[in-house]
C-alpha positions as CSV (number, residue, x, y, z in Angstrom):
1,X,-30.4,64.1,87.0
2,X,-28.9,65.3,90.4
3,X,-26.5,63.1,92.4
4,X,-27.5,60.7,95.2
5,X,-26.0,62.7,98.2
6,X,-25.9,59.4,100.3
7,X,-24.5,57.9,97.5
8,X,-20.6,56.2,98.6
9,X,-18.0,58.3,97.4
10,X,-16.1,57.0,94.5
11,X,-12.7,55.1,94.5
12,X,-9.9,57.6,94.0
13,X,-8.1,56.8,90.9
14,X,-4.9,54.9,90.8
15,X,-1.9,57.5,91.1
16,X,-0.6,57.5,87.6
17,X,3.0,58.1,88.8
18,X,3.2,54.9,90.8
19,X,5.6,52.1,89.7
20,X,4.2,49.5,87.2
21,X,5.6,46.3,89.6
22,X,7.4,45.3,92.8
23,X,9.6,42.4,93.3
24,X,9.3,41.6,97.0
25,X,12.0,40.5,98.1
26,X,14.2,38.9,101.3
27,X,17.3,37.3,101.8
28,X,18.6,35.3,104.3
29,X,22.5,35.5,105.4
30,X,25.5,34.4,107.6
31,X,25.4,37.8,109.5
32,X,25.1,41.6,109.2
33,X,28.1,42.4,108.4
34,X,29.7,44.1,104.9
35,X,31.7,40.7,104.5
36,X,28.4,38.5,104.9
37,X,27.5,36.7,102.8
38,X,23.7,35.2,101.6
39,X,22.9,31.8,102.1
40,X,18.7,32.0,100.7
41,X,16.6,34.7,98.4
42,X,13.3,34.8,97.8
43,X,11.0,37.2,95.2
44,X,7.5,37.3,94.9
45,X,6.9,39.5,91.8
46,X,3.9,41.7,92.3
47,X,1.8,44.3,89.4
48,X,1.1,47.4,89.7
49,X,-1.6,47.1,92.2
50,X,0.3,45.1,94.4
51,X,-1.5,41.4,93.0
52,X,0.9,38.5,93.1
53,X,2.6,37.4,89.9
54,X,4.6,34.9,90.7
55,X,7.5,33.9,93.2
56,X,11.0,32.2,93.4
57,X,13.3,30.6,96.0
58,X,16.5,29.3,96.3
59,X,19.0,28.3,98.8
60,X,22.6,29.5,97.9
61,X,25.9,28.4,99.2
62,X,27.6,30.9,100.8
63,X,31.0,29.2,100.4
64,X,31.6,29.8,104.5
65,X,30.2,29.1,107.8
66,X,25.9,29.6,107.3
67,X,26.3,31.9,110.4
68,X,23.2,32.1,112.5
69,X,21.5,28.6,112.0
70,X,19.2,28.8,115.0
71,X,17.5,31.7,113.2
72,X,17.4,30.9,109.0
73,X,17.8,26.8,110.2
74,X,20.3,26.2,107.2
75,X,23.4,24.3,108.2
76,X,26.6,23.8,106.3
77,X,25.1,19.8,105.6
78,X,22.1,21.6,103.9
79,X,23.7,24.1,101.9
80,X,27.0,22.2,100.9
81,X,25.2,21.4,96.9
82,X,23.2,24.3,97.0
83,X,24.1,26.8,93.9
84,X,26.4,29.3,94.6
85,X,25.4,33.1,94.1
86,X,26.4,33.3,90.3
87,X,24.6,30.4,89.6
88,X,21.3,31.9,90.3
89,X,22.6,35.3,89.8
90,X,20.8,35.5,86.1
91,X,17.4,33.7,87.2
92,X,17.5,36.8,90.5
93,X,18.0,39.3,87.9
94,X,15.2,38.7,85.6
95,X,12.9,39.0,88.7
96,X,14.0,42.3,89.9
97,X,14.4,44.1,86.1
98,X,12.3,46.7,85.7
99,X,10.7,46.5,89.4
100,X,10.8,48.0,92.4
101,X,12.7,46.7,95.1
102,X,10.2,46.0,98.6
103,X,11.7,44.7,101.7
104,X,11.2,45.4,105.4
105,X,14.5,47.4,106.3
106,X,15.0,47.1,102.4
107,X,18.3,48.9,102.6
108,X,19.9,45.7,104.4
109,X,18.6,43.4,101.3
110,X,19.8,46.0,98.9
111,X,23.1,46.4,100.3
112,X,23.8,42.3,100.7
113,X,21.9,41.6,96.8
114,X,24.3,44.7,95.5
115,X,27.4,43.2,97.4
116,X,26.7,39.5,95.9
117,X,26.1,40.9,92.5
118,X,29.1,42.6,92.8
119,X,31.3,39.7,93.4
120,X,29.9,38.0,90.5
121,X,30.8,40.6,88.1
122,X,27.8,42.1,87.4
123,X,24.7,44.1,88.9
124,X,21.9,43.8,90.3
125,X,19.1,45.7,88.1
126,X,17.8,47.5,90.7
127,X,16.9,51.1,90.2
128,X,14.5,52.1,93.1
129,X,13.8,50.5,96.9
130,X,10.8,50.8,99.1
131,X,10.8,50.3,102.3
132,X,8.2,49.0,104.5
133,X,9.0,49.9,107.6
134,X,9.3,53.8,106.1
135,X,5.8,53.6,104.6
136,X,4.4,51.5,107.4
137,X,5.7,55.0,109.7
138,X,4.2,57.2,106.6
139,X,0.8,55.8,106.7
140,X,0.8,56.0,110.8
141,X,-0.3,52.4,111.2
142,X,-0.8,51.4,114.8
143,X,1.9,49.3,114.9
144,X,3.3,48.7,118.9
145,X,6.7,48.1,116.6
146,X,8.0,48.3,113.5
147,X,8.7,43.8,113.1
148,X,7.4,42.1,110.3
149,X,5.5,39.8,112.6
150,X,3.5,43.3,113.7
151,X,2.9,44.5,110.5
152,X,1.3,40.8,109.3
153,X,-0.3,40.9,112.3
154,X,-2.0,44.3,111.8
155,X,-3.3,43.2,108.1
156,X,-4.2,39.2,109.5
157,X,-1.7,37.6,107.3
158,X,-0.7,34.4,108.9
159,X,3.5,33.8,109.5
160,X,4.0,29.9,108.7
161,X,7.8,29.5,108.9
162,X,9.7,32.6,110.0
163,X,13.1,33.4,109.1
164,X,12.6,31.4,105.7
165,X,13.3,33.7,102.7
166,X,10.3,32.4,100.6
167,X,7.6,32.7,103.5
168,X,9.2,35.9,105.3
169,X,8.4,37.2,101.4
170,X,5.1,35.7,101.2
171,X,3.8,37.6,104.4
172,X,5.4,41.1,103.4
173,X,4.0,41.2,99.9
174,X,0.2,40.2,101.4
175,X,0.8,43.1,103.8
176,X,2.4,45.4,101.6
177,X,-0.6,45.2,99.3
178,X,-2.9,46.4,101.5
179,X,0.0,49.6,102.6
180,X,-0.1,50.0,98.8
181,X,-3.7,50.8,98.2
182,X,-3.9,52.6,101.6
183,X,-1.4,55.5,100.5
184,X,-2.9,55.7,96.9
185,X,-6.1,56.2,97.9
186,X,-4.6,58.8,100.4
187,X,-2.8,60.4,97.0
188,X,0.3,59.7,99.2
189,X,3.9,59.3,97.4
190,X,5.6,56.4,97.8
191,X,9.0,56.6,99.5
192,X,10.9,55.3,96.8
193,X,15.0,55.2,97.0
194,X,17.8,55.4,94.5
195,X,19.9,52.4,94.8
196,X,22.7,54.1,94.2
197,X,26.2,52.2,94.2
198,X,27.5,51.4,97.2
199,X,30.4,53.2,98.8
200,X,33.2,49.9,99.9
201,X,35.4,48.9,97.1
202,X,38.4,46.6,97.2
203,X,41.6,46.1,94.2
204,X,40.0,44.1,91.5
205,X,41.6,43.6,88.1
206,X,37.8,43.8,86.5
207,X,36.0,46.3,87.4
208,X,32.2,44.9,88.5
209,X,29.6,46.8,86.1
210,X,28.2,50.0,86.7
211,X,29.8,49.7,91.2
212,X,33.6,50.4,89.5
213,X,36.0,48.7,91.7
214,X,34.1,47.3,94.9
215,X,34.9,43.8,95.4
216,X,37.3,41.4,93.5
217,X,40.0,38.6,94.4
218,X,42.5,41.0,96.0
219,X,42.5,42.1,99.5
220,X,40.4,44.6,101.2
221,X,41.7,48.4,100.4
222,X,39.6,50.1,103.0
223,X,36.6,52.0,103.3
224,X,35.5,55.0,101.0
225,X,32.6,57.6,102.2
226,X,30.2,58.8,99.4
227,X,31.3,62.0,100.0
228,X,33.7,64.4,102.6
229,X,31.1,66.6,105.0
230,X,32.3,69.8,106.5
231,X,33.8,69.8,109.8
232,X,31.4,70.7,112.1
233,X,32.9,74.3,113.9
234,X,30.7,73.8,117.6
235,X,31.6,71.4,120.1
236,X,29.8,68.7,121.2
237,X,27.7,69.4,123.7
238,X,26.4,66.1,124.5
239,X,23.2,63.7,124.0
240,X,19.8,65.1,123.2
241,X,17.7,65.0,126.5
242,X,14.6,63.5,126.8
243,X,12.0,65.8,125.4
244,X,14.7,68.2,124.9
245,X,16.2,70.6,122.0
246,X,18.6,69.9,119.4
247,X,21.7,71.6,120.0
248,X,24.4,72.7,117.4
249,X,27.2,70.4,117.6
250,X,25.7,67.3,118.2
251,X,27.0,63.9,117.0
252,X,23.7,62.6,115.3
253,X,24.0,59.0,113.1
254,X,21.5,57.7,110.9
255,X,20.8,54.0,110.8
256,X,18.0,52.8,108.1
257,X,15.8,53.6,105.1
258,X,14.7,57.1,105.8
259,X,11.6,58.6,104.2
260,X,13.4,61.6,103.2
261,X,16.4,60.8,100.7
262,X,19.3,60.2,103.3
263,X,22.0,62.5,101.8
264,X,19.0,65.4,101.7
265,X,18.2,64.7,105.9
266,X,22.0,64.8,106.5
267,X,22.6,68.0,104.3
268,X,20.0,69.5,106.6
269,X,21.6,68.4,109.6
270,X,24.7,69.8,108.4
271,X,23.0,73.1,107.8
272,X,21.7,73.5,111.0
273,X,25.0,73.1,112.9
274,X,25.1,69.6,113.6
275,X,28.0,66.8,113.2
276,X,26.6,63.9,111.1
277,X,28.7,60.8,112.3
278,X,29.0,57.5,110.3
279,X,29.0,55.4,112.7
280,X,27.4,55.4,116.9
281,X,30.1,55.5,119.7
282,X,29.8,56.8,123.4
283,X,30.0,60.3,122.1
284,X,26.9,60.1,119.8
285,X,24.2,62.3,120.9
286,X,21.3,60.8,119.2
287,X,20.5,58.1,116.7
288,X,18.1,58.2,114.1
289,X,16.2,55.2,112.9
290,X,12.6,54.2,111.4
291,X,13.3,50.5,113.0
292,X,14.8,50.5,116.2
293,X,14.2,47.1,116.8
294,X,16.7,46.4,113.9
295,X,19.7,44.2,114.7
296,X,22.0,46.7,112.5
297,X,25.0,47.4,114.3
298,X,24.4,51.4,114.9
299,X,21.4,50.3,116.4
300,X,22.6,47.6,118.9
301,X,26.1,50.0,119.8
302,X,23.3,52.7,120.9
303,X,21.6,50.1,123.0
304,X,24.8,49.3,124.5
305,X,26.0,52.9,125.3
306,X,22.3,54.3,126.3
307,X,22.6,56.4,123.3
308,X,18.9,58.3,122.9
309,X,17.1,57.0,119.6
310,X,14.2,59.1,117.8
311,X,12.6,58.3,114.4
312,X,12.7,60.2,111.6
313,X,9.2,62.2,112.2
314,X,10.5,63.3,115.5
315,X,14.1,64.4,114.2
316,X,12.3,66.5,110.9
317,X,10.3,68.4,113.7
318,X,13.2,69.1,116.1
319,X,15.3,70.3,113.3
320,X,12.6,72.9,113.1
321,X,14.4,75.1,115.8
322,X,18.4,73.8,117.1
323,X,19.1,75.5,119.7
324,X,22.4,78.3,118.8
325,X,25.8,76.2,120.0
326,X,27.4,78.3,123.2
327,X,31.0,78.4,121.6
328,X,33.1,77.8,118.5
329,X,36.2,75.1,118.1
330,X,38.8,77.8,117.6
């Protein structure tokens, strides 16, 4: 029997290299900073198709001043018998092993889950992130920005209490779903991170599992990079103009979950003659971020000093052809 021509195509078949579950998560905290600290965390625990399993909340004392109120609305009043971090520390964990970590700029949650964990004594077990913003960007959604509010917006999922960890979750995993089975009927791979231990450590008698020495009862030590780059040998010939080339020397600094591993997009920065900065100051030349919306500091010092800011896609192609620096430091 021949087939029906006008027949619909059938459903492509799940990509068999996809995770097996996704714990959704957000957290809410007392700022942005390294030394912040979480004050509510929230997990919805999704299968493999992106289906909700279940979810958790909790508020968590953050043993400080709850920071930004007017934003998470958690006071000091409301917090003061919440359980601290290691009391919920074990009920976190068992919703995250085995899973996938999905957030919207999910290397923010990562970081401040890792840094709790690690002040407990233990680890989060977290092997992989996703990133929603990065495979909002990879599916090309027609998003005017990269917000959670747009993205819920795009897929008609309804925002109830904003800046709550348990609802800000809700709304990402009913619009990552649909993202899901977008990019595996489009065969697309899913831009999956290593959460690899983080890089700040301070003295600690006991080392935290797995993160060696990164934060204990002693004082702050300082600030170690994950590794030394090259110096770069051209000088800096200034910020990328509009519509313009990449030159060799320029100060470029990366803000974000990238699509492309971020130690691979800054080897190939390296290699084509550029100076890969770790953090944005009036000599940057360009900053590169999936979210620039984001509150994270490289992103709001750029705002401040005008500094140009491209995505990822854009900084892939223009890396296509840097222009040849003009001179060599001597």
């Amino acid at each position: 029997m021949l087939d029906n021509p006008t027949a619909p195509p059938l459903p492509a078949p799940w990509p068999e290299n996809y995770p097996a579950g996704y714990a959704v998560v957000d957290v809410e905290t007392t700022g942005l900073g390294r030394d912040d600290r979480i004050v509510s965390a929230a997990v919805y625990r999704l299968d493999a198709r992106g289906e909700v399993e279940d979810h958790w909340y909790s508020p968590v004392n953050p043993q400080r001043d709850p920071g930004p109120v007017w934003i998470h609305g958690l006071t000091a009043a409301a917090l003061a018998d919440a359980p601290l971090f290691a009391d919920v520390a074990g009920e976190l964990a068992e919703r995250l092993a085995g899973r996938v970590l999905v957030a919207h700029n999910a290397v923010f949650d990562w970081s401040m889950l890792a840094r709790e964990y690690a002040r407990a004594r233990s680890a989060a077990p977290v092997e992989q992130r996703l990133c929603t913003i990065v495979l909002s960007k990879e599916l090309r959604l027609p998003l005017a920005n990269h917000k959670l509010e747009s993205l819920a917006a795009h897929y008609g999922v309804v925002q109830q209490r904003a800046h709550h960890a348990l609802d800000d979750a809700r709304v990402l995993a009913e619009a990552f779903r649909p993202s899901l089975h977008l990019a595996a009927a489009a065969g697309l791979p899913l831009p999956l991170h290593a959460c690899r231990p983080l890089t700040e450590w301070v003295d600690s008698p006991v080392p935290a599992p797995r993160y060696g020495r990164l934060y204990g009862s002693g004082p702050r030590s300082g600030w170690r990079p994950a590794r030394k780059r090259p110096v770069c040998p051209y000088p800096n010939p200034g910020r990328l103009a509009a519509g313009g080339a990449l030159v060799q020397g320029m100060r470029v600094a990366f803000s974000g979950d990238t699509g492309t591993d971020r130690e691979l997009l800054e080897d190939r920065a390296t290699e084509a003659g550029l100076h890969v900065a770790s953090s944005v100051s009036r000599l940057t030349s360009l900053l590169v971020t999936n979210d620039p919306d984001s509150p994270a500091s490289k992103v709001v010092r750029a705002r401040e000093y005008g500094t140009p800011v491209i995505d990822e896609r854009e900084f892939t192609e223009l890396l296509k052809a840097v222009t040849p620096a003009r001179d060599v430091h001597g």
